[in-house]
C-alpha positions as CSV (number, residue, x, y, z in Angstrom):
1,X,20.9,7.2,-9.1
2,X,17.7,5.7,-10.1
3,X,15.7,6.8,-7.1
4,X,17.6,10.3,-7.7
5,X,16.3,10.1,-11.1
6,X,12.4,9.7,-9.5
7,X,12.5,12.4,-7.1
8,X,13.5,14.7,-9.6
9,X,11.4,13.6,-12.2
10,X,8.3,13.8,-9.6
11,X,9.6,17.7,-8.5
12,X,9.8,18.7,-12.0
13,X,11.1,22.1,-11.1
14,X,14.1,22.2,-9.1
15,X,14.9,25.9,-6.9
16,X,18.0,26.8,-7.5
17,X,19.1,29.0,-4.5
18,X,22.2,31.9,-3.2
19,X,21.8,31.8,-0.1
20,X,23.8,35.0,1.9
21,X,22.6,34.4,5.1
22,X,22.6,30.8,6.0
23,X,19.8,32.2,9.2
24,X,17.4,32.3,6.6
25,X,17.6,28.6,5.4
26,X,15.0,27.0,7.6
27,X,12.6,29.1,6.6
28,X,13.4,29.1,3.1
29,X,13.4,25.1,3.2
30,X,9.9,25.6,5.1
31,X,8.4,27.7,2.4
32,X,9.0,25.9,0.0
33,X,8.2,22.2,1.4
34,X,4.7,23.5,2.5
35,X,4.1,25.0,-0.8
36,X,4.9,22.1,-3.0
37,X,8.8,22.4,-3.6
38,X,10.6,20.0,-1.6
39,X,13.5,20.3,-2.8
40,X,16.4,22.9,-3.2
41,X,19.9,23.3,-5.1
42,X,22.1,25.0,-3.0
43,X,24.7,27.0,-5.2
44,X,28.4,27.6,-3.8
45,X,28.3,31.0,-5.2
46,X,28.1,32.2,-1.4
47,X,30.2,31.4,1.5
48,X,27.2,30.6,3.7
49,X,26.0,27.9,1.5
50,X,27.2,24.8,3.4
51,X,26.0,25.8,6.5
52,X,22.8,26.7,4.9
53,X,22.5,23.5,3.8
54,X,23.7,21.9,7.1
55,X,20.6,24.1,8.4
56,X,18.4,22.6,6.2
57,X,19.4,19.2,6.4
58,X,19.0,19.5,10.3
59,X,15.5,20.6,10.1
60,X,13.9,18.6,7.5
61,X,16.1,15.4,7.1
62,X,13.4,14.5,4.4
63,X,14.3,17.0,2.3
64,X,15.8,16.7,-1.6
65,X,18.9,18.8,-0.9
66,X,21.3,19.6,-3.6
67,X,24.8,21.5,-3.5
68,X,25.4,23.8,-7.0
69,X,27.8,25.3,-8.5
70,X,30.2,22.8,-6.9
71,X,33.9,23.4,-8.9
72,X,36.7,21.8,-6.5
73,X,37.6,18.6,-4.3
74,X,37.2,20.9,-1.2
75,X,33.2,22.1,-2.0
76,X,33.0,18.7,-2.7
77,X,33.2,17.8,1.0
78,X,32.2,20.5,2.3
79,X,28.7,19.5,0.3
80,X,28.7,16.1,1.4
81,X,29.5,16.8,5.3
82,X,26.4,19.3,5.1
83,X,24.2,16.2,4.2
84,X,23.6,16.9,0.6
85,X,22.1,14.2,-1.6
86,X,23.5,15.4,-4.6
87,X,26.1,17.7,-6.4
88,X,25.5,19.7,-9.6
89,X,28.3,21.4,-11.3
90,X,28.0,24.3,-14.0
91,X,30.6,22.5,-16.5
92,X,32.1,19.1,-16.8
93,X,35.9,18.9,-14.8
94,X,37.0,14.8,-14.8
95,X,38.9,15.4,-11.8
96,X,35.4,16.8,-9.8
97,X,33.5,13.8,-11.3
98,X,35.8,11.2,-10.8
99,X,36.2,12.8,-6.7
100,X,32.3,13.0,-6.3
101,X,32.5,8.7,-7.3
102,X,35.3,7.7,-5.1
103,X,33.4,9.6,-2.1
104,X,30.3,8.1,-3.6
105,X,27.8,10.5,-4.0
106,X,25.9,11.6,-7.1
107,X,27.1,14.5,-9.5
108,X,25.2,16.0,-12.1
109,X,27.7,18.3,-14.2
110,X,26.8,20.3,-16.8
111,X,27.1,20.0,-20.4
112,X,26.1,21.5,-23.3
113,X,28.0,19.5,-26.5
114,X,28.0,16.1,-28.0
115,X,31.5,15.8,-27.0
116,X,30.6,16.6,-23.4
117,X,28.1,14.3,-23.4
118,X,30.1,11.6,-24.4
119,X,33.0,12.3,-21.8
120,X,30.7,12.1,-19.2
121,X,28.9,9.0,-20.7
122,X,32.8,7.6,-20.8
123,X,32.5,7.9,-17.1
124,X,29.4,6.0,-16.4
125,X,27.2,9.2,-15.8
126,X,23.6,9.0,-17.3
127,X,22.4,12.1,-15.6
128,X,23.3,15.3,-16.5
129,X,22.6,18.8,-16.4
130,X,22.1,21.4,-20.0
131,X,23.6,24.3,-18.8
132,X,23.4,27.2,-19.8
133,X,20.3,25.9,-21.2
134,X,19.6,28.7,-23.4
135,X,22.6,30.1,-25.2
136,X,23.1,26.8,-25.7
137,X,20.2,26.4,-27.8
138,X,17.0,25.7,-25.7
139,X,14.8,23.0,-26.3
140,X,15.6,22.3,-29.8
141,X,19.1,21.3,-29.0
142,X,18.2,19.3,-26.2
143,X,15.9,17.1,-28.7
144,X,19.3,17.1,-30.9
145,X,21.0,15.5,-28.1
146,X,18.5,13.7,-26.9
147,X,17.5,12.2,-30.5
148,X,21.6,10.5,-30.4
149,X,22.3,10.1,-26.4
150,X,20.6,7.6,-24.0
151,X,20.8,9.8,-21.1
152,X,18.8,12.3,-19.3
153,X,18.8,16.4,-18.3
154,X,18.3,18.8,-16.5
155,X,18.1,22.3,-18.1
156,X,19.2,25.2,-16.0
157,X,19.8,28.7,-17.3
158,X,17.7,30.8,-19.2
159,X,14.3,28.6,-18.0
160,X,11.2,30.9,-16.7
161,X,7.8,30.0,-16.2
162,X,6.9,30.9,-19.9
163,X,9.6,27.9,-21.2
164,X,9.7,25.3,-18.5
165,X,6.8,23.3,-20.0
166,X,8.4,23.7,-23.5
167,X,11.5,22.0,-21.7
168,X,9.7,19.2,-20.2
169,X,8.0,18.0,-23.1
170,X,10.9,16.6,-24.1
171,X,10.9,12.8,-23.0
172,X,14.9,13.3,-21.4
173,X,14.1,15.8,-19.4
174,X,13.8,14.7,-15.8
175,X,13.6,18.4,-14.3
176,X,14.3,21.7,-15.2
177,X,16.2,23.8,-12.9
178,X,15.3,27.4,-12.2
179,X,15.9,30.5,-10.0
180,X,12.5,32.4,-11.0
181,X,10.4,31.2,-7.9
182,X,13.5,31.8,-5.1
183,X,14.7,35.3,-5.9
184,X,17.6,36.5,-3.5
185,X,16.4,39.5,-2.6
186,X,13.2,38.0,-1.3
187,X,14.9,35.9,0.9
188,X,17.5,38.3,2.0
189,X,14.3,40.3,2.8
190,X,12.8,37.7,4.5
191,X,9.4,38.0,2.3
192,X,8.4,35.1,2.7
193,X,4.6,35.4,1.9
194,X,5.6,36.7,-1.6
195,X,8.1,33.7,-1.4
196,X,5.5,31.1,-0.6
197,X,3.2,33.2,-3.6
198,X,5.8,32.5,-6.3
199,X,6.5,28.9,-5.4
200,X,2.8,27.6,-5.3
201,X,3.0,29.1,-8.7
202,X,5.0,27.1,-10.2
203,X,2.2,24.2,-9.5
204,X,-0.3,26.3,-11.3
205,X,2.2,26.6,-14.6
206,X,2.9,22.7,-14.9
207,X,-0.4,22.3,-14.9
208,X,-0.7,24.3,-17.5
């Protein structure tokens, strides 16, 4: 989990992708590798997203690949036969976590309580994701959490290039993950010169 930990804290933004045509993933995973995004959170929310990841996978074997919005045993492996190196979930289910450790791969699930946090502390996780990020309250109640918990985040929901930095600053945060830079209907379109645009942007707002 450690090394997990350092990719994503080295990304800093994580894409987080619906893929409906899994045709498109190579090129997706190639835009965004050569414009400084090597990584990619592939939700369930679409029936072509295993196979988009297997496509992925395939093609750049170097690749951070993640499966998201991962809510049953069954997407479970389905995630992990695609070659995924990780699994985020939108909410915390025992039964999911306690599946994704006996097949041993790493889940992040969401959470957006102390009580949450806790439950999944119980279970030995030290990673997890602040979702919806938000309506939950932002940044200031990741620094309330953050200021009582020894674990680490990833905000998702609700962050845009105006916020992500905000997000960041806080020293718990290893990545933030958003949807801004990979919008569905450019890859459905196949844009992907005003793909490749919006990704190389995200460089230029960290460095803000």
């Amino acid at each position: 989990m450690k090394d997990l930990d350092q990719q994503l804290s080295k990304i800093k933004v994580v894409p987080v992708i619906a893929i409906n045509d899994a045709g498109t993933a190579v090129k997706l995973a190639q835009t965004l590798i050569e414009n400084g995004l090597p990584c990619a959170e592939v939700t369930f929310r679409t029936k072509e997203a295993a196979q988009a990841i297997r496509n992925m996978r395939e093609a750049y074997p170097e690749m951070l690949i993640g499966a998201g919005t991962v809510l049953t045993s069954a997407q479970v492996d389905q995630a992990i036969d695609a070659g995924v190196d990780f699994i985020v979930s939108p909410g915390f289910n025992p039964t999911t976590v306690k599946y994704c450790q006996q097949r041993n791969v790493t889940i992040i699930p969401g959470v957006n309580t102390p009580s949450l946090v806790e439950q999944a502390m119980e279970m030995g996780l030290q990673t997890l994701k602040f979702f919806p990020a938000a309506p939950s309250g932002g940044v200031a109640m990741l620094k309330a959490l953050s200021a009582v918990y020894p674990v680490k985040f990833m905000p998702t929901g609700g962050v845009s290039p105006s916020n992500v930095n905000d997000y960041l600053s806080v020293p718990s945060v290893l990545a933030c993950g958003g949807t801004w830079m990979v919008p569905s209907e450019l890859i459905d379109g196949e844009q992907w010169d005003e793909l490749a645009k919006l990704v190389r942007e995200v460089s230029s707002v960290l460095e803000q």
